[in-house]
mmCIF entry with sequence, helices, sheets and N, C-alpha, C, O atoms, coordinates in Angstrom:
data_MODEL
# 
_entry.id   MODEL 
# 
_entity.id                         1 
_entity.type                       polymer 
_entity.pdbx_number_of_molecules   1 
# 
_entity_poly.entity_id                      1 
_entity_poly.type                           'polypeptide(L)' 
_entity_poly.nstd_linkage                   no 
_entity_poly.nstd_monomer                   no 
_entity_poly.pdbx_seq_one_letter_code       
;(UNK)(UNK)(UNK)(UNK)(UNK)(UNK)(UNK)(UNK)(UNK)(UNK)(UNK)(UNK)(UNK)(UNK)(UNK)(UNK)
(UNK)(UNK)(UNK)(UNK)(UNK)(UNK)(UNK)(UNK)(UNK)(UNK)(UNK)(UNK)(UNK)(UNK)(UNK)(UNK)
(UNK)(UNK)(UNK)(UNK)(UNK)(UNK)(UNK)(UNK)(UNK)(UNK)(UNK)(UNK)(UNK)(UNK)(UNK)
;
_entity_poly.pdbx_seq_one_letter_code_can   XXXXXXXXXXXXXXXXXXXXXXXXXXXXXXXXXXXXXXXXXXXXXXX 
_entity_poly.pdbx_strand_id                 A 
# 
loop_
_entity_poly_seq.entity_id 
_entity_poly_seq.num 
_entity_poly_seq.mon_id 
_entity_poly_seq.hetero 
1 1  UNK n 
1 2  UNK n 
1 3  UNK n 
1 4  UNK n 
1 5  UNK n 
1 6  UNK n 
1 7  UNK n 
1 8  UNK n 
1 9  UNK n 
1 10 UNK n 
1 11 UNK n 
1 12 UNK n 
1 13 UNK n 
1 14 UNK n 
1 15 UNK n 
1 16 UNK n 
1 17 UNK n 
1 18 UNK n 
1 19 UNK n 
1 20 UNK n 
1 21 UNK n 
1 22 UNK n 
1 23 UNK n 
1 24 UNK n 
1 25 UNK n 
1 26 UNK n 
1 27 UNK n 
1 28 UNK n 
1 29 UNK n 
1 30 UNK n 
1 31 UNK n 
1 32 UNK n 
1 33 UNK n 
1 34 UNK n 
1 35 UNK n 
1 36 UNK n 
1 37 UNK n 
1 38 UNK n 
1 39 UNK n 
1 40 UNK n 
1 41 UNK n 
1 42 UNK n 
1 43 UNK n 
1 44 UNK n 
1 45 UNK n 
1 46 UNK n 
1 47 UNK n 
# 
_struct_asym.id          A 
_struct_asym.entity_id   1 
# 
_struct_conf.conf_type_id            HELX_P 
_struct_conf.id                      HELX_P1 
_struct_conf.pdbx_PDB_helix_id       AA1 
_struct_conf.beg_label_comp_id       UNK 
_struct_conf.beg_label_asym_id       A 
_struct_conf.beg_label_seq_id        3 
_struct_conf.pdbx_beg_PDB_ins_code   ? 
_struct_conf.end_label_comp_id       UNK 
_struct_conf.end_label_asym_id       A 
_struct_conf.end_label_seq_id        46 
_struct_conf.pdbx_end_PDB_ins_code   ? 
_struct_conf.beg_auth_comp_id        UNK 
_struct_conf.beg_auth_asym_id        A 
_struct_conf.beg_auth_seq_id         3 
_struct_conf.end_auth_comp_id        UNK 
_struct_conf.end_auth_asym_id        A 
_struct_conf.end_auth_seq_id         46 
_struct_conf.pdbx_PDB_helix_class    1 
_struct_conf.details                 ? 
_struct_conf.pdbx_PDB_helix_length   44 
# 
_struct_conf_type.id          HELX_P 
_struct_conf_type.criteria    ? 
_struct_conf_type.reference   ? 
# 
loop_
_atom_site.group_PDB 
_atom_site.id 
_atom_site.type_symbol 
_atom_site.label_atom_id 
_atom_site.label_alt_id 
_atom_site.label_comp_id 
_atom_site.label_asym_id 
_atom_site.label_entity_id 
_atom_site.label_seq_id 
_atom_site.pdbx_PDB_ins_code 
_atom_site.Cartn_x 
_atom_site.Cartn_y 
_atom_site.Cartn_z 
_atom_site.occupancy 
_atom_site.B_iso_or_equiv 
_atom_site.pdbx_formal_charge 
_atom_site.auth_seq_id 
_atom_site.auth_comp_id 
_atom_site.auth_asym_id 
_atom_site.auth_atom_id 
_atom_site.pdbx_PDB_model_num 
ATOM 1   N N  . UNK A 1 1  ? 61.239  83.310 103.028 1.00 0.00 ? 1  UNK A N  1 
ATOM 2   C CA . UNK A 1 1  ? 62.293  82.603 102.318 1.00 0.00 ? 1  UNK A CA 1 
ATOM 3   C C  . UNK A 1 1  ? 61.935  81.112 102.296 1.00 0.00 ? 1  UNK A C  1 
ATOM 4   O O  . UNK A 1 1  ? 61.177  80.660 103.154 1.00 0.00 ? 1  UNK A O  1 
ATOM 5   N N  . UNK A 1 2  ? 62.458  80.340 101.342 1.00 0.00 ? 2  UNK A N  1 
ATOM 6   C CA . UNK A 1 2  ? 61.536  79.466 100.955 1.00 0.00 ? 2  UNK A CA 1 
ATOM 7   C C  . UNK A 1 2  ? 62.835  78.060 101.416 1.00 0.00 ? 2  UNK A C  1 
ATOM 8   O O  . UNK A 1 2  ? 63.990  78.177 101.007 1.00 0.00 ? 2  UNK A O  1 
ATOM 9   N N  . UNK A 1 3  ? 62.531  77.173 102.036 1.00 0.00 ? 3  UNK A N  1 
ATOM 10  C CA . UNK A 1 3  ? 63.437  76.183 102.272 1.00 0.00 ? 3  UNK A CA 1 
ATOM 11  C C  . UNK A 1 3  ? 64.356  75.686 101.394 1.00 0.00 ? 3  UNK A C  1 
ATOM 12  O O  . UNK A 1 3  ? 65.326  75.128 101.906 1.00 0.00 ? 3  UNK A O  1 
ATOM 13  N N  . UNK A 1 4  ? 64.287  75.759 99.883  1.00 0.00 ? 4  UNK A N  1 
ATOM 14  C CA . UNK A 1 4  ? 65.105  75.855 98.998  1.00 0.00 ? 4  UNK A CA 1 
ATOM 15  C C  . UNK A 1 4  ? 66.073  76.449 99.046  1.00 0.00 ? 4  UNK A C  1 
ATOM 16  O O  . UNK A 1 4  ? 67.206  75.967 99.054  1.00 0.00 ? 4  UNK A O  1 
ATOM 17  N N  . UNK A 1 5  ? 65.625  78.193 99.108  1.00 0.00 ? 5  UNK A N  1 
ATOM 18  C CA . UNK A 1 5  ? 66.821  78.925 98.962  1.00 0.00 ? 5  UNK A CA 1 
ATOM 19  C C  . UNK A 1 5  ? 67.507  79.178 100.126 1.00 0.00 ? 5  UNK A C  1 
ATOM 20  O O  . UNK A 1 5  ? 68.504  79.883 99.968  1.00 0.00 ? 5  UNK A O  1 
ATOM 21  N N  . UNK A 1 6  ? 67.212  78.721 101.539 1.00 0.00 ? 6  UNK A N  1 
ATOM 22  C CA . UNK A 1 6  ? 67.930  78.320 102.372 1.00 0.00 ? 6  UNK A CA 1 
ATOM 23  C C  . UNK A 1 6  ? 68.836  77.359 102.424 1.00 0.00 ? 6  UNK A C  1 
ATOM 24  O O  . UNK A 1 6  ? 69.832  77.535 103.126 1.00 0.00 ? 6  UNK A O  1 
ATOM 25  N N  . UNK A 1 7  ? 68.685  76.279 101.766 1.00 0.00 ? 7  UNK A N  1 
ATOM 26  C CA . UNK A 1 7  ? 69.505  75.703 101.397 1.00 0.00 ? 7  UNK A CA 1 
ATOM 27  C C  . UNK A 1 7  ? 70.799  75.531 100.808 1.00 0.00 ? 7  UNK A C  1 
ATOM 28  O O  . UNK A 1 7  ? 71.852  74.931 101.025 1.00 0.00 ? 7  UNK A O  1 
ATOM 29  N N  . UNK A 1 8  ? 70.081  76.609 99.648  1.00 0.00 ? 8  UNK A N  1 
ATOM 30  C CA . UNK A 1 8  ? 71.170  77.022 98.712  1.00 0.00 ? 8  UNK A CA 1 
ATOM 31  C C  . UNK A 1 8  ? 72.122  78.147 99.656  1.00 0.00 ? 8  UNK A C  1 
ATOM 32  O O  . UNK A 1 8  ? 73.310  77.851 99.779  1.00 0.00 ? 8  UNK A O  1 
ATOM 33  N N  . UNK A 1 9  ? 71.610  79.476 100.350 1.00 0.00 ? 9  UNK A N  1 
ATOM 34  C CA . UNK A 1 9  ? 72.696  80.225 100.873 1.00 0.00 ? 9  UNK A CA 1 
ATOM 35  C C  . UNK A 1 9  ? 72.985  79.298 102.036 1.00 0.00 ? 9  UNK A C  1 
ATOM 36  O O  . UNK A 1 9  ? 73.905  79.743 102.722 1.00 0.00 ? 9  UNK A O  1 
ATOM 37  N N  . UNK A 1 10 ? 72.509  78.195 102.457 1.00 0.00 ? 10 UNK A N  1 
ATOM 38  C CA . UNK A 1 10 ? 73.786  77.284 103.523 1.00 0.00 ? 10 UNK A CA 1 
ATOM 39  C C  . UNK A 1 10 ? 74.841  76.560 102.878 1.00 0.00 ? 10 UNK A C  1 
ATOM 40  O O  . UNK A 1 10 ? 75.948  76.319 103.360 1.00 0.00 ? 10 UNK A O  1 
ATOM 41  N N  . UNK A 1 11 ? 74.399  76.225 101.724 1.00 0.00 ? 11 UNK A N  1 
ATOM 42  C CA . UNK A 1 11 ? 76.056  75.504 100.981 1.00 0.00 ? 11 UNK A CA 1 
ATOM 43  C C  . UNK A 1 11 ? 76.611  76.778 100.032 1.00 0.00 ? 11 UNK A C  1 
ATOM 44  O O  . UNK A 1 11 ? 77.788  76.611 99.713  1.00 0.00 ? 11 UNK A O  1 
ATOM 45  N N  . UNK A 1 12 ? 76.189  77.647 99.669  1.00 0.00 ? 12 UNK A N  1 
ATOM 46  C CA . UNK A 1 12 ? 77.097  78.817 99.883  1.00 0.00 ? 12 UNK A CA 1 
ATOM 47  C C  . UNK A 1 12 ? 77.843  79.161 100.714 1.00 0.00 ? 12 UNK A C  1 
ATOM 48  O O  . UNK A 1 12 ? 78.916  79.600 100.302 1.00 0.00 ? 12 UNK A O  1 
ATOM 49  N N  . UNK A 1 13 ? 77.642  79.123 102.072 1.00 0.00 ? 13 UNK A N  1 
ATOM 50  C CA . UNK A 1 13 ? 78.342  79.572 103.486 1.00 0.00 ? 13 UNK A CA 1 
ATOM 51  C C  . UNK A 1 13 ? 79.384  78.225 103.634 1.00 0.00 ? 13 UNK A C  1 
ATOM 52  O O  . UNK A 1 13 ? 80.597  78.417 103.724 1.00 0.00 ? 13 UNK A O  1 
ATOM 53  N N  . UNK A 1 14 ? 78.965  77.222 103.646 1.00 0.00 ? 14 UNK A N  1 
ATOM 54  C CA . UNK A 1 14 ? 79.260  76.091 103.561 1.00 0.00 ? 14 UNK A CA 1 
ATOM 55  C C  . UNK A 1 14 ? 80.807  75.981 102.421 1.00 0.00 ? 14 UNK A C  1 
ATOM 56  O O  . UNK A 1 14 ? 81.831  75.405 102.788 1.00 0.00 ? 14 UNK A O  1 
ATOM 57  N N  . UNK A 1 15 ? 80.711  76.416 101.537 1.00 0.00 ? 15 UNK A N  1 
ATOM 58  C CA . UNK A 1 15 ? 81.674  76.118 100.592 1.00 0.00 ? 15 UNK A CA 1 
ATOM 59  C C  . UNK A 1 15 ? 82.470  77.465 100.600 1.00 0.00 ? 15 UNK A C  1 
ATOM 60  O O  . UNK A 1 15 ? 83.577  77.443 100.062 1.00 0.00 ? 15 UNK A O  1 
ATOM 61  N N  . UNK A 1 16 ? 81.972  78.776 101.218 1.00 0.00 ? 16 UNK A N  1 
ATOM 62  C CA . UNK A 1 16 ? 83.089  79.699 101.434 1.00 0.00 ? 16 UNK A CA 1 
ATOM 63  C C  . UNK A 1 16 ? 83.995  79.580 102.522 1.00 0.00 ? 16 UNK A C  1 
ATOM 64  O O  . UNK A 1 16 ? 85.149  80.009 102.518 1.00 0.00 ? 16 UNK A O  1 
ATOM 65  N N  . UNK A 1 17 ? 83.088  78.620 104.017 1.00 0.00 ? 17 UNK A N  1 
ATOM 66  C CA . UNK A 1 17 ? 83.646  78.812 105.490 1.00 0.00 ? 17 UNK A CA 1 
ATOM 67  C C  . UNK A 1 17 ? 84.935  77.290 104.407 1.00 0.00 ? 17 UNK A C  1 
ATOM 68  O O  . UNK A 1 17 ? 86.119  77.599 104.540 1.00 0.00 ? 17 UNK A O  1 
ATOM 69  N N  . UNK A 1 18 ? 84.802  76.410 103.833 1.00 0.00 ? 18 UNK A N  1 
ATOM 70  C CA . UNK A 1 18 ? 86.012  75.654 103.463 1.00 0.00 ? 18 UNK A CA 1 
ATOM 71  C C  . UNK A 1 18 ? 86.609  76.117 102.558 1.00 0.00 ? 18 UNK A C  1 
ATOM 72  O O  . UNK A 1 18 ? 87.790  75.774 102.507 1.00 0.00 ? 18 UNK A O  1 
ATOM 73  N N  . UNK A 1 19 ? 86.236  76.829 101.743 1.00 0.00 ? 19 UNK A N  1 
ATOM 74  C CA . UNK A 1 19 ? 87.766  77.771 100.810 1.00 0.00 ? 19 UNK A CA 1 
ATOM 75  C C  . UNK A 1 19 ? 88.281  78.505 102.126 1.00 0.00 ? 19 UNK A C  1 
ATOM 76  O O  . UNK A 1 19 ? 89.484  78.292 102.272 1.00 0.00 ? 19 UNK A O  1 
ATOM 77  N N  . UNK A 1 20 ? 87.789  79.233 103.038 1.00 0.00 ? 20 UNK A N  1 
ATOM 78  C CA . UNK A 1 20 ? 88.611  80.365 103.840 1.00 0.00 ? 20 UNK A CA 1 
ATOM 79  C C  . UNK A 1 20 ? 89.353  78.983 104.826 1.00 0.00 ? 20 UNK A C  1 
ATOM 80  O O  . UNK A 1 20 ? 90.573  79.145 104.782 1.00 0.00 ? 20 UNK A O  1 
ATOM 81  N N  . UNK A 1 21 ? 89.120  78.155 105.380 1.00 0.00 ? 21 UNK A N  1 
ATOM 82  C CA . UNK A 1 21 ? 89.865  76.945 105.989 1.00 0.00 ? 21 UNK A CA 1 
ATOM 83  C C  . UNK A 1 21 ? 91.252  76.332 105.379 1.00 0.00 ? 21 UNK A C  1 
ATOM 84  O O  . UNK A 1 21 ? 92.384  76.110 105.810 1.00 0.00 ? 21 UNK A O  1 
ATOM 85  N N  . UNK A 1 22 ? 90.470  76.160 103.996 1.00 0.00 ? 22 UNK A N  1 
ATOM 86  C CA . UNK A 1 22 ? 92.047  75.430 103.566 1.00 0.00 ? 22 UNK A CA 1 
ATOM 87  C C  . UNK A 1 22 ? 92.804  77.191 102.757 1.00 0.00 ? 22 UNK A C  1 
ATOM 88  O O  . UNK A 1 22 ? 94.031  77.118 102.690 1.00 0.00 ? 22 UNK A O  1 
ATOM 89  N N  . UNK A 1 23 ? 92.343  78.295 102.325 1.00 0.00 ? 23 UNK A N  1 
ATOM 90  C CA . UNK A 1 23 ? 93.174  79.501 102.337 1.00 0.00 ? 23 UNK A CA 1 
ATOM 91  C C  . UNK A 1 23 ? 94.474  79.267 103.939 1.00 0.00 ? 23 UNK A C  1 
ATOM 92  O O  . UNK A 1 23 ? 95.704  79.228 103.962 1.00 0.00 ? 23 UNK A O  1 
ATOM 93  N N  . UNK A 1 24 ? 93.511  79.169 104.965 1.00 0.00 ? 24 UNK A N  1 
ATOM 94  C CA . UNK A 1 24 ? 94.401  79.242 106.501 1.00 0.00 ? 24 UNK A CA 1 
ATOM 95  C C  . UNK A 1 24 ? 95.235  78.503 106.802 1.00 0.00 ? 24 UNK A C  1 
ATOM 96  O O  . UNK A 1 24 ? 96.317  78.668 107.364 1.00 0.00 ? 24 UNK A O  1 
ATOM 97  N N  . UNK A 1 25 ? 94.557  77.357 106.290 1.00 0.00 ? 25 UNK A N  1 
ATOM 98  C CA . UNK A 1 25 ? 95.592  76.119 106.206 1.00 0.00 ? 25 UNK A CA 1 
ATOM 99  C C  . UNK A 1 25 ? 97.145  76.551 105.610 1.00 0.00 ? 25 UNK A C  1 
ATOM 100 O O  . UNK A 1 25 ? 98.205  76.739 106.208 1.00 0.00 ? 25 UNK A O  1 
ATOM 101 N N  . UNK A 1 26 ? 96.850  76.608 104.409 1.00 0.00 ? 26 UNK A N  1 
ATOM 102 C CA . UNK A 1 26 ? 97.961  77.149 103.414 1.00 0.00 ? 26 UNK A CA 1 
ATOM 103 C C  . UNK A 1 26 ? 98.667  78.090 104.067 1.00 0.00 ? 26 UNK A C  1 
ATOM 104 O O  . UNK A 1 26 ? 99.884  77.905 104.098 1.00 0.00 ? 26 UNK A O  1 
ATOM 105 N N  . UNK A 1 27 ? 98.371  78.752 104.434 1.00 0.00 ? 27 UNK A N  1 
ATOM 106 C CA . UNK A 1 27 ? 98.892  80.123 104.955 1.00 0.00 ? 27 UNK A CA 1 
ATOM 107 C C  . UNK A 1 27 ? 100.227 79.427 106.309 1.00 0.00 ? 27 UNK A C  1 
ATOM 108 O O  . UNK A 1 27 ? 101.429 79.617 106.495 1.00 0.00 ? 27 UNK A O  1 
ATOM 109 N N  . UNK A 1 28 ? 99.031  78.500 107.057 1.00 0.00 ? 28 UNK A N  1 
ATOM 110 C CA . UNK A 1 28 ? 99.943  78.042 108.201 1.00 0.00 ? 28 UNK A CA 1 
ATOM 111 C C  . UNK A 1 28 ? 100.942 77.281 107.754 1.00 0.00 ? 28 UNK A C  1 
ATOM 112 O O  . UNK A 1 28 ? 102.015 77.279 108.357 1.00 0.00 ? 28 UNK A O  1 
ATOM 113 N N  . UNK A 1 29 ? 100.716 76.416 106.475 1.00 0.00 ? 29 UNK A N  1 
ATOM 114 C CA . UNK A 1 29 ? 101.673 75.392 105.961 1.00 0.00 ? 29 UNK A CA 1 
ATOM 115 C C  . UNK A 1 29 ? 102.869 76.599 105.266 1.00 0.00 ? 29 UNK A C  1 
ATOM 116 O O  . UNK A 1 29 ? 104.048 76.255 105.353 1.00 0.00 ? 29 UNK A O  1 
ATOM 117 N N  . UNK A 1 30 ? 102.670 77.516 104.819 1.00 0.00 ? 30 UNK A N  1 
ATOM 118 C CA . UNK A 1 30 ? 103.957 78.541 104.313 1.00 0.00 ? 30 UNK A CA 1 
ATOM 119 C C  . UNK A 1 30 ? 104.213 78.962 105.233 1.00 0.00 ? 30 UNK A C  1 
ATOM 120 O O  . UNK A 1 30 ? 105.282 78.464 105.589 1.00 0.00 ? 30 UNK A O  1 
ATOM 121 N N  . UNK A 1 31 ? 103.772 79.825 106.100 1.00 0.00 ? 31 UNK A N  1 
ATOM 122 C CA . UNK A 1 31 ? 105.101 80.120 107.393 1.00 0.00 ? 31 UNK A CA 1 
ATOM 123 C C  . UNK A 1 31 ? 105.531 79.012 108.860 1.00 0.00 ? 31 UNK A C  1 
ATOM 124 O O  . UNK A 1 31 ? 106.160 79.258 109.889 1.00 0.00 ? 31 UNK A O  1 
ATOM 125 N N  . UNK A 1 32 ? 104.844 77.727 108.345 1.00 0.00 ? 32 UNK A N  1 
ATOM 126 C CA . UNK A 1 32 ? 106.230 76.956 108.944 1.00 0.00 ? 32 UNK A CA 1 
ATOM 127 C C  . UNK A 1 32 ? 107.390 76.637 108.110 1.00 0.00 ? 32 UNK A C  1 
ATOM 128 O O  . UNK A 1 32 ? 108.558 76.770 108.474 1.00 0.00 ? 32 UNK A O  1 
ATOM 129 N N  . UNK A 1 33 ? 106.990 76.198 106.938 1.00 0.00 ? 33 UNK A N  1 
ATOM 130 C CA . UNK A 1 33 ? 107.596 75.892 105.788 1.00 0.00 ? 33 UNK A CA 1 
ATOM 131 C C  . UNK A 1 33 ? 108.996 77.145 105.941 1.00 0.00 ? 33 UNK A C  1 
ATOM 132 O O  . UNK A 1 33 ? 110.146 76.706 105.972 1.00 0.00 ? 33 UNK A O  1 
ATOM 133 N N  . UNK A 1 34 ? 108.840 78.108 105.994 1.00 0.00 ? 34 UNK A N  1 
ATOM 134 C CA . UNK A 1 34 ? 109.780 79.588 106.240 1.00 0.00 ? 34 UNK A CA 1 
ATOM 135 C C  . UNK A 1 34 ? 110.360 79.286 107.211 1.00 0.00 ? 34 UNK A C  1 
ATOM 136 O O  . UNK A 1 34 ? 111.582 79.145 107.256 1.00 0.00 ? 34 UNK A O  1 
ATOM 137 N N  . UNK A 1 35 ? 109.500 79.118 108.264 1.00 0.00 ? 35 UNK A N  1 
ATOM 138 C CA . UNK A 1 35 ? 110.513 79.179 109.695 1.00 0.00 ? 35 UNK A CA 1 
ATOM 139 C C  . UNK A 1 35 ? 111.388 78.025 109.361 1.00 0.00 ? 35 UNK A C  1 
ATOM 140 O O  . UNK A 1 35 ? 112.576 78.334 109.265 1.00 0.00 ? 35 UNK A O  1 
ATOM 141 N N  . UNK A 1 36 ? 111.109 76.793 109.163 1.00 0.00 ? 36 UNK A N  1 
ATOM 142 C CA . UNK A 1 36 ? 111.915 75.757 109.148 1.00 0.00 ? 36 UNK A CA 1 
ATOM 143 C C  . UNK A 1 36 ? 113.463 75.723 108.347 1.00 0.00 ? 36 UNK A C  1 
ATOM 144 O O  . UNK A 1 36 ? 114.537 75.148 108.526 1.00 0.00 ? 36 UNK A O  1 
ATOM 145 N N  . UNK A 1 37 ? 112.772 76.898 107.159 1.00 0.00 ? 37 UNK A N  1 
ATOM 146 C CA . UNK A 1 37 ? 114.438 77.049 106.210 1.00 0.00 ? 37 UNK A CA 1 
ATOM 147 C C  . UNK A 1 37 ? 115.058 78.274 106.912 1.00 0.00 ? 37 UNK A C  1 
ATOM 148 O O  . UNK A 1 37 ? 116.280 78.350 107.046 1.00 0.00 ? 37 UNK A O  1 
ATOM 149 N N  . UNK A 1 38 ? 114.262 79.188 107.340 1.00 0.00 ? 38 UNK A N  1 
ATOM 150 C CA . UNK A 1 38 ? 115.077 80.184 108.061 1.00 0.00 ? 38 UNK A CA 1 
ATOM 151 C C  . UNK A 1 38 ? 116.017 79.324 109.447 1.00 0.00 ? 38 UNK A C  1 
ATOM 152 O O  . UNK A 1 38 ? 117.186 79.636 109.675 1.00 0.00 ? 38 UNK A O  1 
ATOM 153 N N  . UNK A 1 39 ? 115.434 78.462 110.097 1.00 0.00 ? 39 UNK A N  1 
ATOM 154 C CA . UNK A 1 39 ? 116.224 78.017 111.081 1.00 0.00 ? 39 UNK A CA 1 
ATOM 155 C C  . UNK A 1 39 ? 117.471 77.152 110.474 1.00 0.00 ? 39 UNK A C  1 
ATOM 156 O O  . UNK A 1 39 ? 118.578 77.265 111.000 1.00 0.00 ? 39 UNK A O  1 
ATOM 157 N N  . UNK A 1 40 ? 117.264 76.263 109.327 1.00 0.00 ? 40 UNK A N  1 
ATOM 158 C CA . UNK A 1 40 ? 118.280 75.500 108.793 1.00 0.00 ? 40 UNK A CA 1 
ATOM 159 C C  . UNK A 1 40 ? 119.249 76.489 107.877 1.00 0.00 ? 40 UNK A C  1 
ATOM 160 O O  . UNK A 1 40 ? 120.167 75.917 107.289 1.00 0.00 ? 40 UNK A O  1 
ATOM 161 N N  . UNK A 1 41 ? 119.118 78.001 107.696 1.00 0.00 ? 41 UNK A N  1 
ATOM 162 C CA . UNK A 1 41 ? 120.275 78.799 107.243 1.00 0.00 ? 41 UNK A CA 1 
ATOM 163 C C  . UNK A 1 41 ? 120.595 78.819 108.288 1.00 0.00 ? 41 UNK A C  1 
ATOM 164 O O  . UNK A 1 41 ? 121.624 78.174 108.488 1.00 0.00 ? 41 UNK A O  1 
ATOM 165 N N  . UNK A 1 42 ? 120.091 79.382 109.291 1.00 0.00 ? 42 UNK A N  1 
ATOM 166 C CA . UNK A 1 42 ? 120.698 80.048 110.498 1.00 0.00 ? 42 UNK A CA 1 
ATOM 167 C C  . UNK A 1 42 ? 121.825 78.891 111.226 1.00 0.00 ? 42 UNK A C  1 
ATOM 168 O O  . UNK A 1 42 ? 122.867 79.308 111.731 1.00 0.00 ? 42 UNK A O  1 
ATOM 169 N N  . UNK A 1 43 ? 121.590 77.864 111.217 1.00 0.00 ? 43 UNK A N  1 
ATOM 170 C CA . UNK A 1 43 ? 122.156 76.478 112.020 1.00 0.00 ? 43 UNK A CA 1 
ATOM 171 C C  . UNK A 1 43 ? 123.609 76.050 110.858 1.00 0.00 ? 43 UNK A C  1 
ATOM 172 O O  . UNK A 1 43 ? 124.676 75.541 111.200 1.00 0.00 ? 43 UNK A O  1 
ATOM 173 N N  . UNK A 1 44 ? 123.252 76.394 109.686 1.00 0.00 ? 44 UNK A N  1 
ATOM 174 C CA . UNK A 1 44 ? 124.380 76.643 108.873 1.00 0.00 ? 44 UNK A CA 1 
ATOM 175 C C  . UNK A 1 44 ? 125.532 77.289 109.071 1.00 0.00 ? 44 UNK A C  1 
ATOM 176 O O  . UNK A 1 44 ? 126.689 76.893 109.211 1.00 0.00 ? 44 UNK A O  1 
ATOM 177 N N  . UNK A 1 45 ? 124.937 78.558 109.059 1.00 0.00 ? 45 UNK A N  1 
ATOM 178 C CA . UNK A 1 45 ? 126.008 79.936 109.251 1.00 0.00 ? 45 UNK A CA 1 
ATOM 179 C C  . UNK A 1 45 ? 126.709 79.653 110.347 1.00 0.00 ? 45 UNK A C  1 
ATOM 180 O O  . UNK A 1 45 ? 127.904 79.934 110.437 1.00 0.00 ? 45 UNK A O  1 
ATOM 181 N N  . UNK A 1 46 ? 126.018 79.055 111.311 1.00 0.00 ? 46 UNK A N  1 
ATOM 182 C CA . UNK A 1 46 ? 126.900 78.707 112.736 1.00 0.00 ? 46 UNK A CA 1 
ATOM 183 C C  . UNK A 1 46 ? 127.993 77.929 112.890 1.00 0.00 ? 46 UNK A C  1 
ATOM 184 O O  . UNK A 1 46 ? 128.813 78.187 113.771 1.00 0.00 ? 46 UNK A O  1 
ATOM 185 N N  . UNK A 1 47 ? 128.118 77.020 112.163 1.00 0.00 ? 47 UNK A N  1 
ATOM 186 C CA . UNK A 1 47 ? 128.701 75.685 112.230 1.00 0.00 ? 47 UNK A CA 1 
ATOM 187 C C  . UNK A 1 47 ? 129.951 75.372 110.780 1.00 0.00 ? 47 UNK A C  1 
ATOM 188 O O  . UNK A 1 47 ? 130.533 74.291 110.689 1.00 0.00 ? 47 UNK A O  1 
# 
């Protein structure tokens, strides 16, 4: 394999390992985002 195309499948890996990062990201930013309105119904209903 030729140092080129090493290259190339490392910023392949490279640019999938940061789509799957900010996918996780997102993911973590929607279920706080949830918990936070689920707790502010819940603190509602109470009061």
């Amino acid at each position: 394999m030729t140092p080129e195309e090493q290259d190339l499948i490392r910023k392949r890996q490279k640019s999938r390992a940061l789509v799957m990062a900010l996918l996780l990201g997102a993911l973590v930013l929607l279920t706080f985002a949830i918990s936070i309105a689920k707790i502010q119904m819940g603190m509602g209903a109470s009061h």
